[in-house]
N, C-alpha and C positions, 0 to 999 in steps of 0.2 A: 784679053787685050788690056795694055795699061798705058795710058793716055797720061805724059807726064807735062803741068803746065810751069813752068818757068815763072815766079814772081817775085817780087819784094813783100817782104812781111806787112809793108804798107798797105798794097795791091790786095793781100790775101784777104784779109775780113772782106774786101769789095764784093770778091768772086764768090765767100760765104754767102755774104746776104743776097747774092743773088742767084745764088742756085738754092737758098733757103725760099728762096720768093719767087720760083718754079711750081711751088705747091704746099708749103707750110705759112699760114696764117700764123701773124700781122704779116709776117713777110712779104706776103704776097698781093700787099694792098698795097706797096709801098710805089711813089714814084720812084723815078730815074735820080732826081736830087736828094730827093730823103734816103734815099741807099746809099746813095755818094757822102752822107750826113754822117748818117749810123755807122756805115763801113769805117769812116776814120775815128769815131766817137769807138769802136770795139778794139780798133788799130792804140789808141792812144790810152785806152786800157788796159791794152796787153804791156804796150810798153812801159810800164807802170805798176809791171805784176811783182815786183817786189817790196811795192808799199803796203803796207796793212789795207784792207779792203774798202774799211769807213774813211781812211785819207786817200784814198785812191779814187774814189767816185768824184772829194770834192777838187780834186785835181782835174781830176779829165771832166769834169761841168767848169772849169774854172775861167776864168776873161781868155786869161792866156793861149787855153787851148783852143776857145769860141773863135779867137783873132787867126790862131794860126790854120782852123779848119778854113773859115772863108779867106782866107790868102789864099789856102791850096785850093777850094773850086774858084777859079779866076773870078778871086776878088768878088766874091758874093759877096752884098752888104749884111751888114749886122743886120739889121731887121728882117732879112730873108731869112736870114738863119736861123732867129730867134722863132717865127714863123713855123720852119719848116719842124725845130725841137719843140713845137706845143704839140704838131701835125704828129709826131711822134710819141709823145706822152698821151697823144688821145688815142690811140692806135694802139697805147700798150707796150709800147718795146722800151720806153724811158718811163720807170716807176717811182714814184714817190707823192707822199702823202704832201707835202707841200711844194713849192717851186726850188727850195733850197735843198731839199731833200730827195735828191734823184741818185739813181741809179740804172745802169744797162738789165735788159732780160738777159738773163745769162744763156750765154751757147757755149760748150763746150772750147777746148782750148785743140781746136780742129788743125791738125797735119794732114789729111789726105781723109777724102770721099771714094767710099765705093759704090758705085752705080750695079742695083742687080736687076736685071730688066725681064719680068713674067710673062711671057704668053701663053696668050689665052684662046 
């Protein structure tokens, strides 16, 4: 059976991190708004996969995208978000050696999950 979900490439990283956070750590320690975070934080990554990788981090960590993330969750304040990206980088999924120096945990450049389910 093939179970086809209809999204915006926006939506996709969402439905990633949360069938990553089904049963793959950190994923799966993550809230509802910290998925809703990362998800756009991998979303604005992708779209951004044509800039070299070390100007592409400090893009998608940059003001710009920080403002455009909390627009898109109704208008979260800056400080929640700042919050919820430390709640991230101590959990592991935003790496870097200083606060200027982050980067996303890489997940592959995912089109399509296949579920194969074992009984036992």
């Amino acid at each position: 059976m093939k179970l086809q979900l209809p999204v915006s490439i926006e939506e996709k990283y969402r439905y990633i991190v949360e069938i990553l956070g089904s049963s793959l750590k950190p994923f799966n320690q993550l809230r509802p708004r910290e998925k809703d975070v990362i998800g756009l934080l991998y979303y604005y990554n992708y779209k951004h996969r044509d800039i070299p990788e070390a100007y592409r981090d400090t893009i998608t960590f940059g003001a710009d995208v920080k403002k455009e993330i909390a627009a898109k969750l109704d208008g979260m304040s800056m400080d929640n978000l700042y919050n919820i990206l430390l709640e991230l980088r101590k959990k592991d999924i935003i790496i870097g050696e200083s606060f200027n120096q982050k980067y996303l945990k890489p997940i592959e450049d995912i089109n399509s999950i296949t579920f194969e389910f074992i009984v036992k």
